[in-house]
N, C-alpha and C positions, 0 to 999 in steps of 0.2 A: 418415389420421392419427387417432390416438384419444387421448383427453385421461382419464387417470384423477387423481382426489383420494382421499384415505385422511386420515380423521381419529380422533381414539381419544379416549376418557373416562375416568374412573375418581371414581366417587362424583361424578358429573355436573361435574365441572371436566379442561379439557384437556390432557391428557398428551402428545400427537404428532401430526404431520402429514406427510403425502409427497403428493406432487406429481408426475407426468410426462407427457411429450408424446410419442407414440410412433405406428411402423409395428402394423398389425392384427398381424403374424406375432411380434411384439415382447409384447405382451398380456398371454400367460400370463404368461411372464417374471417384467413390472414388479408384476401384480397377486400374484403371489408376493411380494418382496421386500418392497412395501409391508404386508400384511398381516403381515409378521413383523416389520417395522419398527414395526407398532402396538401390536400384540398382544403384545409383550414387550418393553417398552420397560425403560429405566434407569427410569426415574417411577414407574413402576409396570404391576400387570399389569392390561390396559382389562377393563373392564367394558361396554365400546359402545363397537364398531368399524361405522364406514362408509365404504364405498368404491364410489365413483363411477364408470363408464365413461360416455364420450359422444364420438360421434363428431366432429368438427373438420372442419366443410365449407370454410373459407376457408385460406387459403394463410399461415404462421406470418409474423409478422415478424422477421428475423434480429437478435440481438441482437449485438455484439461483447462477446467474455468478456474480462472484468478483468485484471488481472494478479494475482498475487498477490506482495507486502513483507511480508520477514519478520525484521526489527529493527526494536527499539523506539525509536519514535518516541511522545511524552507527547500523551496523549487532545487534552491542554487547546491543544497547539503545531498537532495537526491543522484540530481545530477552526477556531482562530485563521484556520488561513492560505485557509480555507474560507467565514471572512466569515459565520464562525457566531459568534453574540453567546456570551458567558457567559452572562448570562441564558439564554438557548435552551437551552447543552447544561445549566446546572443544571437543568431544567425539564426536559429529555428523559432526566437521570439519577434525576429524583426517579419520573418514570414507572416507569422502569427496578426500582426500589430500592423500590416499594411493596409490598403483599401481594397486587395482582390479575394473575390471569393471563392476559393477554391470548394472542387465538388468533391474533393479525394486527400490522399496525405500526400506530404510530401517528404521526401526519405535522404536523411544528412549522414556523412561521415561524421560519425562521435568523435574524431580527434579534427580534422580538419576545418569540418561545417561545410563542407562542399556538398552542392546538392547533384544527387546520383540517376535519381529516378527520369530526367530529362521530360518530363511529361505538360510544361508548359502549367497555365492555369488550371487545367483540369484535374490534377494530381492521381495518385493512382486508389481509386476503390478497393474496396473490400468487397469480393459479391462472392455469393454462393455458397453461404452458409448461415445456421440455424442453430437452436440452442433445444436439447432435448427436453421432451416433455418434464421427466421426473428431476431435472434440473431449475426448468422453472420454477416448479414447486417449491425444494429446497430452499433456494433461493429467497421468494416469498415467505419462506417460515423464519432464514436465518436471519434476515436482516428486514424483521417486519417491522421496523421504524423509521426507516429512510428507504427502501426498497422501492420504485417506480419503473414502469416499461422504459422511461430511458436509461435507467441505469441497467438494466438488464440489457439493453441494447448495447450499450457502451463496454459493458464486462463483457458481452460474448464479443466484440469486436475486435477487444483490444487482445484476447487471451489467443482469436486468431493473428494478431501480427506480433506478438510476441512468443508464438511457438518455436521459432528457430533460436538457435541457442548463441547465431551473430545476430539479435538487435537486442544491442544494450536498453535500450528503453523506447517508451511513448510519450508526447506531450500532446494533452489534445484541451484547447479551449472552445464549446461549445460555441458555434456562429450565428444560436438563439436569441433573437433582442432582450429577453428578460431573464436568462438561467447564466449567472455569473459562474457556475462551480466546474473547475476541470479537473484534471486528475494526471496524475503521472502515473505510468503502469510498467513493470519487469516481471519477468520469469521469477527472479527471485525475490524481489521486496515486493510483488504484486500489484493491487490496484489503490494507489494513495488518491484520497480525493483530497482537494485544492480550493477551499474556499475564498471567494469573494476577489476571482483574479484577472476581474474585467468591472468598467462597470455596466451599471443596468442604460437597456435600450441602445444598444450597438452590437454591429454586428463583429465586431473583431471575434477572430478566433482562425480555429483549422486546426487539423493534426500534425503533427512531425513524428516523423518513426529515425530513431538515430542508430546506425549499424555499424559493425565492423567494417576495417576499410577494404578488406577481403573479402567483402559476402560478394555472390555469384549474385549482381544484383535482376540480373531477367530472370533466372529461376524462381528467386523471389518474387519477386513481382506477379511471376506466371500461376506461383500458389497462390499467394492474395485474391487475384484475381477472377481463377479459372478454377482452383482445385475442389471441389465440394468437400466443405468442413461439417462439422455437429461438433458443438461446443457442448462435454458434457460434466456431470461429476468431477472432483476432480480428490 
C-alpha cells in the first residue's frame, strides 16, 4: 500500500490538495490524476507543485463512509441538535469568513468555540488515507446524479474525522472560487450538503471540526494525521 499527497501554490499561498491510499499497480494512475488536479486548478495555475509517495508498512484502519443528505436542513437547526453552542459555530464561521487561507481544519470546543488544535494558519490535514475500490463504485452507482470525485473526496474525508465518537460534527465550506456547496457531516445525521453558502468567485471557506471539551486533542490529531485509514462500505 502507498500513501501519496499532492499540494499546489500560487504566489506562495495554497491553492489545492489530493490525497490517496493505494495498491503499488494503482500508482501511476492516482499520481496522474493528482498532478492534474494541482496544476490546473479553478484557483489558479501552481506555481509549486509537490507530490509525495511513501510506502505504508501498517495495515489501514477501516473507516465506515457516511451517507450522504441532500435537503436542506438550516446550518443553525444542525448545529443545535449537535450540542454545538452558537457561540462555537459563530466562531467557526467567523474562521470560515476571514481572509486567511488555511491548508488544513481547524478543531473548536462545541460548547465553548475555543480553538484546540494550536496549529496557526496551517490547520491540521487529513493525510493517509484512501477510499476502497468497491466503495467507489457503489458510490458511483448510489448517488449517480450528483456524485463527482470531489464529493467522493469530501465523504471519504469527512467519515475520517468524524470517526471518533468526541467530534460532535464538521463544517467545511469549499475555498473553490466557483463551487458554493458545503456540507455539514456527523457520525450520526451524516453527510448534509449546504447549498449556495458562499458566493461565487471567492475564496472564503475552510473546515471546522467541533469536539468534545474532553477529547485527548494530540491523539486525535495524531490519527487524522498519521494513522493510515481506508474509507470503506459502510
Amino acid at each position: 500500500m502507498y500513501s501519496i499527497k499532492m499540494r499546489a501554490n500560487k504566489d506562495a499561498t495554497h491553492i489545492s490538495g489530493g490525497e490517496t491510499l493505494c495498491s503499488k499497480e494503482q500508482v501511476d494512475q492516482e499520481l496522474t490524476a493528482l498532478f492534474k488536479k494541482g496544476f490546473q486548478h479553478s484557483n489558479g495555475d501552481a506555481d509549486f507543485l509537490n507530490i509525495k509517495v511513501e510506502r505504508v508498512a501498517t495495515t489501514p484502519v477501516d473507516i465506515p463512509c457516511l451517507h450522504i443528505v441532500d435537503h436542506q436542513v438550516a446550518l443553525e437547526t444542525l448545529a443545535s441538535d449537535h450540542a454545538i453552542s452558537a457561540k462555537a459555530l459563530e466562531t467557526g464561521l467567523a474562521y470560515l469568513h476571514n481572509n486567511t487561507i488555511y491548508r488544513g481544519a481547524i478543531i473548536l470546543d462545541k460548547e465553548t468555540g475555543e480553538r484546540l488544535d494550536n496549529s496557526g494558519s496551517k490547520g491540521i490535514r487529513v493525510t493517509t488515507f484512501g477510499v476502497s475500490d468497491d466503495l467507489k463504485l457503489e458510490l458511483s452507482m448510489r448517488y449517480a446524479s450528483f456524485m463527482s470525485k470531489r464529493i467522493k473526496e469530501a465523504l471519504s474525508l469527512t467519515s475520517c474525522i468524524n470517526f471518533s465518537d468526541q467530534v460532535a460534527g464538521e463544517l467545511c465550506i469549499s475555498d473553490d472560487l466557483n463551487y458554493t456547496t458545503g456540507y455539514f457531516a456527523s457520525k450520526t445525521h451524516h453527510y448534509n450538503r449546504l447549498h449556495q453558502v458562499k458566493p461565487e468567485n471567492t475564496r472564503v471557506g475552510g473546515r471546522i471540526i467541533f469536539v468534545d471539551h474532553d477529547i485527548d486533542i494530540e491523539r486525535y490529531i495524531e490519527f487524522l494525521s498519521n494513522t493510515p485509514k481506508m474509507v470503506v462500505s459502510s
